[in-house]
C-alpha positions as CSV (number, residue, x, y, z in Angstrom):
1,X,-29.8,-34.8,-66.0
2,X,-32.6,-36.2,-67.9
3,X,-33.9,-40.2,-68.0
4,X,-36.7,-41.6,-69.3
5,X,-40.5,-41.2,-68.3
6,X,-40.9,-42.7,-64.9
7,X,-44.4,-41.4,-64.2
8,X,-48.0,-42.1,-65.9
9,X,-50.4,-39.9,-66.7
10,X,-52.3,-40.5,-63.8
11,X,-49.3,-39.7,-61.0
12,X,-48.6,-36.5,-63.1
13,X,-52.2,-35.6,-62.7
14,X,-51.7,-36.3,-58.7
15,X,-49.2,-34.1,-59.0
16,X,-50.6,-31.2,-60.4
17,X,-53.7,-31.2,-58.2
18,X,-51.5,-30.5,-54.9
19,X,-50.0,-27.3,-57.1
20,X,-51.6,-24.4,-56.0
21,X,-51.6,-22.8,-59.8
22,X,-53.9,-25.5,-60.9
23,X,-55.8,-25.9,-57.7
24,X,-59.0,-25.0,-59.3
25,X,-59.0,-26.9,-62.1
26,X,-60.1,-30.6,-62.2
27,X,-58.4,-33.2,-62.7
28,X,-60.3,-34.6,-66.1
29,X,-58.8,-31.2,-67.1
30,X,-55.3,-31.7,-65.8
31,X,-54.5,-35.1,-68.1
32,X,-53.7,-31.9,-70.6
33,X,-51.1,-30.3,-68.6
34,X,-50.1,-33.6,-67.4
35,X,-49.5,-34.5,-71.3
36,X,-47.3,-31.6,-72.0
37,X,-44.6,-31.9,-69.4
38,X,-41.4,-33.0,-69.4
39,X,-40.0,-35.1,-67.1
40,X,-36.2,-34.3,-66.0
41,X,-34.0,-35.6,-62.8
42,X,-31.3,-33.8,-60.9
43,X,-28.8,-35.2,-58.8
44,X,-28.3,-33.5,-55.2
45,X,-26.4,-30.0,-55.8
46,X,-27.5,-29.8,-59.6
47,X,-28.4,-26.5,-60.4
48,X,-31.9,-26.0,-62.0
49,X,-32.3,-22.4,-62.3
50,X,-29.0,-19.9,-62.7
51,X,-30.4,-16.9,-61.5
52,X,-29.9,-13.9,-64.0
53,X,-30.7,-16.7,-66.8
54,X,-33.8,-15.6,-69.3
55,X,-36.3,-18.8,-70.0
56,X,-39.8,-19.4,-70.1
57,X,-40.5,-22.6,-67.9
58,X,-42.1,-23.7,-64.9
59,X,-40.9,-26.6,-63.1
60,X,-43.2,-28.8,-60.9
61,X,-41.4,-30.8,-58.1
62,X,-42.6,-34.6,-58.5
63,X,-40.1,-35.9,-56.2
64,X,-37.0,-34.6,-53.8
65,X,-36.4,-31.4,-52.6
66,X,-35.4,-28.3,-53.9
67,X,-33.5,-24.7,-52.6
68,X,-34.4,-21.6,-53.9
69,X,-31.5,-19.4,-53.0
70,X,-29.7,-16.2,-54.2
71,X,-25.8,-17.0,-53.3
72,X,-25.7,-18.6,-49.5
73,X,-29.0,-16.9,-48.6
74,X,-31.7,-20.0,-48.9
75,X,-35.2,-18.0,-49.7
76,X,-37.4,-21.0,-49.7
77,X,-37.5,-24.6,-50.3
78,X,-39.9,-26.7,-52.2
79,X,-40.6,-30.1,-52.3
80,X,-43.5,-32.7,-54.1
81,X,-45.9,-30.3,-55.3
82,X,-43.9,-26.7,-55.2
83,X,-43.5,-24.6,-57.9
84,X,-40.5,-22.5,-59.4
85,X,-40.2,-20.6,-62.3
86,X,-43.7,-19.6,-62.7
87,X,-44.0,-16.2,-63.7
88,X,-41.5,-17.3,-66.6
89,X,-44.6,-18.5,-68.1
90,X,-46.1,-15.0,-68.4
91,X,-43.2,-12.9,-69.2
92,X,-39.8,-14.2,-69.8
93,X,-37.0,-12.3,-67.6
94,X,-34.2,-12.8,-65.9
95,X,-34.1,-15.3,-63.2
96,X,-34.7,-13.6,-59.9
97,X,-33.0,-16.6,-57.9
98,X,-31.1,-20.0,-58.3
99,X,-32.7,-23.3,-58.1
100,X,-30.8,-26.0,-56.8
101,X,-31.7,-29.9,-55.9
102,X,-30.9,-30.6,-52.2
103,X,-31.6,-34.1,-52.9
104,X,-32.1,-36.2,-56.0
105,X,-35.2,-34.9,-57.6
106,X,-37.4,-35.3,-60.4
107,X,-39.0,-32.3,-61.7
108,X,-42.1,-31.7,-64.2
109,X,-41.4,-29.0,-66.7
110,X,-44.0,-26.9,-69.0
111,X,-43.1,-24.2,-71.2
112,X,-44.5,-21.0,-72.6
113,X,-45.6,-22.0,-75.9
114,X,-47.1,-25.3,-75.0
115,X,-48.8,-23.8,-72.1
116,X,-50.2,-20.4,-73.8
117,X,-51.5,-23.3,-76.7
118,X,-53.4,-25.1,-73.2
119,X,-54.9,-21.6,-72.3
120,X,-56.1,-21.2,-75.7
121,X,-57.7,-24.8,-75.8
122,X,-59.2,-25.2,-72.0
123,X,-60.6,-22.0,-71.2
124,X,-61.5,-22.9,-67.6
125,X,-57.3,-23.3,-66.9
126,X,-56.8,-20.2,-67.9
127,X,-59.7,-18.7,-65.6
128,X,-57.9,-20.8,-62.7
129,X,-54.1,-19.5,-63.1
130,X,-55.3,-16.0,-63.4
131,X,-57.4,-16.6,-60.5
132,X,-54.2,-18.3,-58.5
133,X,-51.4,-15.5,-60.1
134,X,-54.0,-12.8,-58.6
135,X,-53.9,-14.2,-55.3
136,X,-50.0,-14.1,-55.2
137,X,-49.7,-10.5,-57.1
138,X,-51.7,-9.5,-54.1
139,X,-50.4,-11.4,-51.4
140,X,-46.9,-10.2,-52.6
141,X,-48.0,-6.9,-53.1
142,X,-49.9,-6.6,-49.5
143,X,-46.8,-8.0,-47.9
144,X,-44.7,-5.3,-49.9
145,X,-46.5,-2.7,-47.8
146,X,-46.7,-4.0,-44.5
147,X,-43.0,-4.2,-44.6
148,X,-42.9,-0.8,-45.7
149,X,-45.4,0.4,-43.8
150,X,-43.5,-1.6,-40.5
151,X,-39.7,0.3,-41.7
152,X,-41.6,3.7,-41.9
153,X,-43.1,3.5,-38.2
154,X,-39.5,2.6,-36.9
């Protein structure tokens, strides 16, 4: 599952600028982040996330492809620059859905703790994932309705 580092610095930091959490942020700022993750691969059908599992990391797609899927039902795929696992940064719960590698990938991973210590230290990250977790609580809340709203009409 795991191997050695296989990317610099600089390639994590390319990276993390196509992630839309850190979009904001610039990229003197993300060596930080880039520092504190940890690299792991997964061979094609390795599971990544169990659903129903409790953790507290993000993982980062470098490389490959991912499914995020609950049973047979595929909800989304990701590949270099997608994101899993990222409210697990703000409040540890079960898993929603399984993460599984399509392909071999390699995957960036940043915990709770070393990311709440990043907040703490770089102010401006913070002010960009609240920013980007906004735009999602909204988006996801404002599609929330519209389906409603669409089932009610019916």
């Amino acid at each position: 599952m795991s191997a050695p580092s296989q990317l610099m610095t600089i390639e994590r930091v390319a990276v993390l600028q196509r992630v839309s959490l850190f979009v904001e942020v610039p990229g003197h700022t993300l060596v930080a982040v880039a520092r504190l993750l940890e690299e792991i691969s997964f061979g094609a059908g390795a599971t990544i996330i169990e659903r129903g599992s409790v953790e507290d990391w993000l993982f980062v797609v470098a490389e490959g492809r991912i499914r995020v899927h609950i049973g047979d039902m595929t909800l989304l795929e990701r590949g270099p620059g997608g994101v899993v696992g990222e409210f697990a940064l703000l409040a540890p719960a079960p898993r929603s859905a399984s993460a599984t590698a399509v392909e071999p990938s390699l995957l960036l991973r940043l915990g709770r703790g070393p990311f709440e210590e990043l907040l703490d230290d770089h102010p401006e990250i913070a002010r960009a994932v609240i920013s980007t977790f906004a735009v999602v609580f909204l988006l996801g809340t404002w599609g929330a309705l519209v389906r409603r709203t669409r089932r009610s009409v019916r």
